[in-house]
N, C-alpha and C positions, 0 to 999 in steps of 0.2 A: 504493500500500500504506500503511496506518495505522500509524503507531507504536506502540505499547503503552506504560506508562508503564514494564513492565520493561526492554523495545526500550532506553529511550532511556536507561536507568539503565546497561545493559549496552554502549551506547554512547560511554557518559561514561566509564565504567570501564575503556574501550579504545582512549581518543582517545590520540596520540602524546606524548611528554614533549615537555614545549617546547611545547608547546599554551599559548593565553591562557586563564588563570582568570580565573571571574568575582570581580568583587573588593566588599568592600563599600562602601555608600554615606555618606559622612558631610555635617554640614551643614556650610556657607561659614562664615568667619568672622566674629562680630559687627562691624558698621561702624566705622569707626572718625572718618569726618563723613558730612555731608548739605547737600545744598544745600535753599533755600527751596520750598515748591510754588508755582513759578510757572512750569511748563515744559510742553507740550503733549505730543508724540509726541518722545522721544528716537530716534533712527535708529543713532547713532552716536555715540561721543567718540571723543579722542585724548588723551592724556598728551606734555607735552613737559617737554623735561630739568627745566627748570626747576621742575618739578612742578604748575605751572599745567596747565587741560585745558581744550579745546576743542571744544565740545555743538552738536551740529547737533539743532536741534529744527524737527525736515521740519513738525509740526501748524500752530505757529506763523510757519515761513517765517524763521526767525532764527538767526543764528549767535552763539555766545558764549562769552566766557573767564572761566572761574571759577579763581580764585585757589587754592593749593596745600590751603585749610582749606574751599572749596565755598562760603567765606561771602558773597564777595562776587561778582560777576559784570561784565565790560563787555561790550558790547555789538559785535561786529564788523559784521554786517548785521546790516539787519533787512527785514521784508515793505513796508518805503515804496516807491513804484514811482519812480525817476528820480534816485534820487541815485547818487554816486558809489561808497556800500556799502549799494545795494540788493539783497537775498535772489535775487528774482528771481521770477516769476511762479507756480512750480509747487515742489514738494519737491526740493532737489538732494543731493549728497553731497560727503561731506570723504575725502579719501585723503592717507595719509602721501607724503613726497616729500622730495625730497632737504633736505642739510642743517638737518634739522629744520623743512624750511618745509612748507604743509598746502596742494595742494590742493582750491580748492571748486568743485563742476561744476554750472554753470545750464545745466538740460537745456532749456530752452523757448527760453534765448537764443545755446543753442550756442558757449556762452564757459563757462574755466575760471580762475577767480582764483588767482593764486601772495600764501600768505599767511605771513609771515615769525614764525618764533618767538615775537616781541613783539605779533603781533594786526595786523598794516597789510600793508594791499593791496601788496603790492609794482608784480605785472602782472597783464597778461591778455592770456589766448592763445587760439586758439577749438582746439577738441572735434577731435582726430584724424579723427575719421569723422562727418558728422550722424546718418546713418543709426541708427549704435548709439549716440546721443548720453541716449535715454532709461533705458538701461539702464547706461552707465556714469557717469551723473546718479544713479544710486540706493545708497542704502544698506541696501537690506530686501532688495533682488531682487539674491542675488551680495554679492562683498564685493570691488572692484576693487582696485587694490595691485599693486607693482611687487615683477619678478622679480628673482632672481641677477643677471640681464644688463641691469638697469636698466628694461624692457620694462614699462608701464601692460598690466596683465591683466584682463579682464572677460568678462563676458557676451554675446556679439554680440545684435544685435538679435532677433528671433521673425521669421522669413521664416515665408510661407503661400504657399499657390497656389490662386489663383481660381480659378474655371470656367471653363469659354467664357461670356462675354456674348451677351445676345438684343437684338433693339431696344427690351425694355420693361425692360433691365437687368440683372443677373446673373441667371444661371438654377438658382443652387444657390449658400449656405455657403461662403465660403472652409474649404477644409484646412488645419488647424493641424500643424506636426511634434509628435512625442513626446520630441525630443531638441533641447541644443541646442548651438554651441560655447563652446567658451573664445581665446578670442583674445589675444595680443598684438601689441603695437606699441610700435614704436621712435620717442618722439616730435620726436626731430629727424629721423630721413630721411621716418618716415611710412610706413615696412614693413611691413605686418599677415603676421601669420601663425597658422595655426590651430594649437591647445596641445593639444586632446582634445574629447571629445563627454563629454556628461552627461545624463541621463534629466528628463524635466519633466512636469509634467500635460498630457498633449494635450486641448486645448480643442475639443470638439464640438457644432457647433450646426445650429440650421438654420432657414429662411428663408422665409415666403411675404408674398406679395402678393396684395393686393386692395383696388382698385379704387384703383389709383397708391399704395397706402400698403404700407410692409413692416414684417414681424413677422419680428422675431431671437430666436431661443431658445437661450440655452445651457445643456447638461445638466450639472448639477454632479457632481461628483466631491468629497467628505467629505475622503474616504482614500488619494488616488493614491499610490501607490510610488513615489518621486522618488530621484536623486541631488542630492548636495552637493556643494560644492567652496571651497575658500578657499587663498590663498596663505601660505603659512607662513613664518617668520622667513630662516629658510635660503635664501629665494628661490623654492623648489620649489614646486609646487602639491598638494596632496592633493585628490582626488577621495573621497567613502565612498559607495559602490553601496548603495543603499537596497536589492536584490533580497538579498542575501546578508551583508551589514552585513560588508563592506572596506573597504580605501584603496589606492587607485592612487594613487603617486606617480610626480608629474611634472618632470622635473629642468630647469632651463634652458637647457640643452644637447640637451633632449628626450626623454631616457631614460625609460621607462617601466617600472615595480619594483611590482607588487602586492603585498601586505601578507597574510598568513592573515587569514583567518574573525576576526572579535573575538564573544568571551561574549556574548548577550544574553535576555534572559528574554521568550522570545518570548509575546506575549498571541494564545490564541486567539481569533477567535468566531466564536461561533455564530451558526444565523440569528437568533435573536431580539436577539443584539448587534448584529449589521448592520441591522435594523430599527431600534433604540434611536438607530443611529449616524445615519442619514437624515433619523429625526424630531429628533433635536436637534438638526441642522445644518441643517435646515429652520426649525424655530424661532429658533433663532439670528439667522439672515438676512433671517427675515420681520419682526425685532424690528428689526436694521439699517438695512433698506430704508424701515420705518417712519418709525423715526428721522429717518432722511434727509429723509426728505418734508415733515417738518415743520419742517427747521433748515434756517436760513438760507442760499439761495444751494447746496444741493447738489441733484446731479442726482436729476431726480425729482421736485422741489417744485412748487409749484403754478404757480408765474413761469413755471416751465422747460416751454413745451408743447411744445416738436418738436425736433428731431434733423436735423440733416443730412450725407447720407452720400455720399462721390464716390468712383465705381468709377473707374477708369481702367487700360486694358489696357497703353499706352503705344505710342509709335511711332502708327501710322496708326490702330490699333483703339481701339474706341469708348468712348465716357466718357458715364456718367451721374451723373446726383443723385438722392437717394431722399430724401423727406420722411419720417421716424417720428414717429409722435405718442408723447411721454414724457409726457402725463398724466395717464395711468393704468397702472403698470405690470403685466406681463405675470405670471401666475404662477410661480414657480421649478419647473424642471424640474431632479430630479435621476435618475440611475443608478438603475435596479433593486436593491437590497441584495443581490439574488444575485452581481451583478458587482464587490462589495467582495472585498478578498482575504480569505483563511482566516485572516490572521493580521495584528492591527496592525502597520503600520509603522513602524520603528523611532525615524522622526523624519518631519517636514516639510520644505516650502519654506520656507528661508529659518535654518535653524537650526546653520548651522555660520558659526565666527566665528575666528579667530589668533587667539594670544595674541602677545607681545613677548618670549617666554621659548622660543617652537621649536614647541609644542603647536596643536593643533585642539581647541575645546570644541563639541560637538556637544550641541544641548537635544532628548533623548531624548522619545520618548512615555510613556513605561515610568510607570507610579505604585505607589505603595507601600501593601498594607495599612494601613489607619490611620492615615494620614500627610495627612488631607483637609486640614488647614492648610500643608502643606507646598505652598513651587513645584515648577518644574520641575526634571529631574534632567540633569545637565552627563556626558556622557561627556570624559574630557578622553585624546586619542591625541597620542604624541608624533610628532616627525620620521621615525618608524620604520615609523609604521602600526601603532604597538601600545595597547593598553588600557593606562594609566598610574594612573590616579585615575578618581574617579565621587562627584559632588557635587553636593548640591541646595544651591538656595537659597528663602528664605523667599517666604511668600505674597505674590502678588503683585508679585512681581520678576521682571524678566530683565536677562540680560547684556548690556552695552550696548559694552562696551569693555575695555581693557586698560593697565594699565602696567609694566616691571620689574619683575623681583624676587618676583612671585606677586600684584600687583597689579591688583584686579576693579572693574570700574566697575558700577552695575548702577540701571536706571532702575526705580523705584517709584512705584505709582499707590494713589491712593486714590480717595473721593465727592470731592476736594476739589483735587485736582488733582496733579499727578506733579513726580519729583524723580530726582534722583542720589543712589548713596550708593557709597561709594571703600569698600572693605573687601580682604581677601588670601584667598587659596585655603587 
């Protein structure tokens, strides 16, 4: 049944006291420093007491401590291969830990560096699990961080299930899940346990061969309906269900407390918007991939002609190798526009983040009349699961980190290269 727009007037007019109201939007505060443009892909900072902050810059493969004013910077790793504060071959991440030390997880080497207040390796210890060592190495995918009870919390790895194999090698696409867990782990006994499930983009493709070579296609999805999740100050976890825009909180203890409905200005569209939405996340990516092909050393450049892929079922069953030719890529396959939902979703992958004050900032989709200079917009929910505040910040920024007190880190790009800038809520 359709709404009417009196339906939903008469709706409003009848919702419960005690209901969340929608609240207005104001802008972040002007900056109050900035570091230099000399920094690649910011992933991550951290604030410690002493008001110094620690940048993981995943582009560049470096870690670094800029001083309490952003002006100056040392260097703690960097992408050199073989010394003793090597980065390490691939993007890793920084997570808070105890007594103020940070921290850093090389996913490719399956070690985790403990780094003290002052910027110096103290140790190193290898990765809980290898298996989920790539996704508790990230700082974009998830946001790992220690519970109430001490417990390292992240994302387990993406399990699939193959097919049956044939003798000329798999006979169809791995199955991708649509969900996936939250894990902890006790990292002196090395207890895992599962925390809850969360919604993800199920990844659908599919696969043929000819004449010994295979063609992978995966179908894009723009718009999936995802959930989020990040650990909050308190320990507990918050989940927000992108289906119904909630929060499930998750206590360390296990408890599970859902949150009512929070406000949000839901965007219709229509078919000719799901059309608009295809062709410009097709354009997009057809300008990325380009890109790629041409810059140095990424996949898909001219160097790069083949691909190799090894099946293996395990135990007694079969193991193959597949040759792909990567020097000419494949065209992008996306979804139908009819299979887009009825209504934007209220946020993406990747866009809920703590603060150090008890809060979730959530970087909504939602845009504003007029407001085309404007960034994105921050839903900020507290320990509660409730709507608190709702805050943009300027073009071309996003939230990179947090410190006390209402303290915003937030990485800014330009033609000339990207920076940090420390500003308050």
């Amino acid at each position: 049944m359709r709404l009417t727009s009196l339906s939903l007037a008469l709706l409003a007019a009848t919702a419960p006291l005690g209901a969340q109201q929608a609240l207005p939007i104001r802008l972040i505060a002007t900056p109050d420093a900035a570091s230099k443009q000399t920094l690649g892909l910011v992933a991550a900072v951290r604030q410690l007491p002493n008001g110094s902050v620690l940048v993981n810059d995943a582009a560049k493969r470096q870690l670094l401590m800029f001083d309490r004013s952003l002006a100056t910077a040392t260097v703690i790793a960097d992408s050199t291969s073989g010394g003793a504060n090597s980065y390490g071959p691939a993007a890793g991440a920084i997570i808070g830990y105890a007594a103020d030390s940070t921290l850093f997880v090389d996913p490719r080497d399956l070690s985790m560096f403990v780094i003290d207040p002052a910027g110096n390796i103290a140790r190193v210890a290898a990765v809980p699990r290898s298996q989920d060592a790539g996704m508790l190495g990230s700082n974009t995918v998830g946001s790992p961080a220690f519970d109430g009870k001490g417990r390292l919390v992240y994302r387990a790895g993406l399990g699939f299930r193959m097919p049956p194999m044939t003798a000329k090698g798999p006979a169809a696409a791995p199955e991708f899940p649509d969900s996936s867990a939250i894990v902890r782990v006790d990292l002196v006994s090395r207890k895992l346990d599962t925390a809850g499930f969360y919604k993800i983009a199920k990844q659908k493709m599919t696969m043929t061969q000819n004449e010994g070579r295979m063609s992978i296609t995966t179908e894009i999805n723009p718009m999936p309906i995802v959930d989020e999740w990040a650990v909050l100050a308190n320990g507990s976890i918050a989940v927000v269900r992108g289906r119904d825009y909630h929060v499930d909180l998750i206590t360390a203890d296990g408890n599970v407390a859902a949150a009512a409905k929070m406000p949000f200005e839901w965007q219709r569209l229509t078919d000719e918007d799901k059309v608009a939405v295809i062709d410009s996340a097709k354009a997009a990516m057809e300008r990325a991939r380009t890109a790629a092909q041409n810059g140095g050393g990424a996949p898909g450049e001219a160097g790069a002609r083949s691909v190799v892929m090894n099946f293996s079922m395990g135990g007694d069953g079969p193991a193959r190798s597949t040759t792909m030719s990567a020097g000419a890529l494949p065209p992008l396959s996306f979804i139908s526009p009819s299979e887009l939902p009825d209504y934007r979703p209220a946020f993406t992958l990747g866009a809920a983040k703590a603060d150090l004050d008890g809060n979730l900032w959530l970087r909504t989709t939602f845009t504003r009349a007029g407001a085309v200079a404007a960034g994105p917009i921050y839903d900020v929910i507290d320990s509660k699961g409730e709507l608190v505040d709702r805050v943009q910040v300027p073009a071309g920024r996003t939230i990179v980190g947090f410190g006390k007190g209402g303290v915003v880190y937030m990485m800014a790009r330009d033609d000339k290269g990207a920076w940090i800038e420390r500003t308050h809520k």
